[in-house]
N, C-alpha and C positions, 0 to 999 in steps of 0.2 A: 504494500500500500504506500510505499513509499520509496521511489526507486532512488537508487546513489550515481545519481546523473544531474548534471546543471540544467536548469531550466530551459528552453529553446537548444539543447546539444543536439539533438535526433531528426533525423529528415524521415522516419517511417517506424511507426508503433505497428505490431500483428499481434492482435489478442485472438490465439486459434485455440479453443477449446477450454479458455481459460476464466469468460466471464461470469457462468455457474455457481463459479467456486470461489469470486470474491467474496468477503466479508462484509461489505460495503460497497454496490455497485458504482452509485456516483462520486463516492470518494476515486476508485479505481480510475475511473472514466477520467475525471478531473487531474490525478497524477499523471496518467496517459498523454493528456492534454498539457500537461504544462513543460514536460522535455522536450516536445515537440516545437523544431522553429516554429517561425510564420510561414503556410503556404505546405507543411509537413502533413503527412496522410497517417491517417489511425483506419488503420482494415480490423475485424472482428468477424471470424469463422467459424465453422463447424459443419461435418460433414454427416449433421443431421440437422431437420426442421425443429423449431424451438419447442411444437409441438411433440415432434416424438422425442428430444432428448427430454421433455421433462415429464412425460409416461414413461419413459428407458428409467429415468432418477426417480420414480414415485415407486416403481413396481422393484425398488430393490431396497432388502431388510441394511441400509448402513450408513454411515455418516452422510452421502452423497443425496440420500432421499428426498431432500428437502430445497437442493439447488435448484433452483429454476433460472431459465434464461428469458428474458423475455422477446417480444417477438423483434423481428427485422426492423420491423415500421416506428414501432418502439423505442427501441434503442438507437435509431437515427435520430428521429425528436427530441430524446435524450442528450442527444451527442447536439444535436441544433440550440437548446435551451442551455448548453453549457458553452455556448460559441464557438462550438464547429461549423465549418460553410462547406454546404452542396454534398451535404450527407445523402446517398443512394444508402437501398434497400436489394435486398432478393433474397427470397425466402420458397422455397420449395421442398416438399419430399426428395431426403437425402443432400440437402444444401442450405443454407443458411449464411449469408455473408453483407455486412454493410460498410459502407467506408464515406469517409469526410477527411476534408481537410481544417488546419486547424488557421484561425482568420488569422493575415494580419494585420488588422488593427488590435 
């Protein structure tokens, strides 16, 4: 949740398979967002629908049961309301990927 990186260091954040298991989704987001120059891309994958990895994470007895990801459309809004610019979406059985850049002003 808190990465040992200068603020604006990073030309590219990929959060693949990892947003589930934050503690804190918009704290994560907002870390993501701040190593990132002006004009840097944050991508966020997974090589399932939000919907089936969070019946894959409901339907198992363990720590993970309770992760949920939310959906595509979602968490581009998400990423828009914490001032990301021209956050796309795609969300489909067996794919899940949204990406923005981070403004800069």
């Amino acid at each position: 949740m808190r990465l040992p990186l200068a603020g604006g260091s990073i030309d590219v954040v990929l959060l693949f398979g990892l947003l589930p298991h934050l503690p804190n989704l918009e704290r994560g987001l907002e870390e993501a967002l701040r190593v990132l120059r002006p004009g840097g891309v944050i991508a966020a994958g997974h090589l399932m629908s939000s919907q089936e990895l969070n019946a894959f994470h409901a339907s198992l007895n363990a720590p993970v049961s309770g992760d949920l990801l939310p959906s595509a459309r979602e968490l581009a809004g998400r990423l828009a309301c914490l001032g990301a610019a021209g956050a796309t979406a795609d969300e489909k059985p067996g794919w899940y990927f949204v990406r923005a850049e981070k403004s800069s002003s």
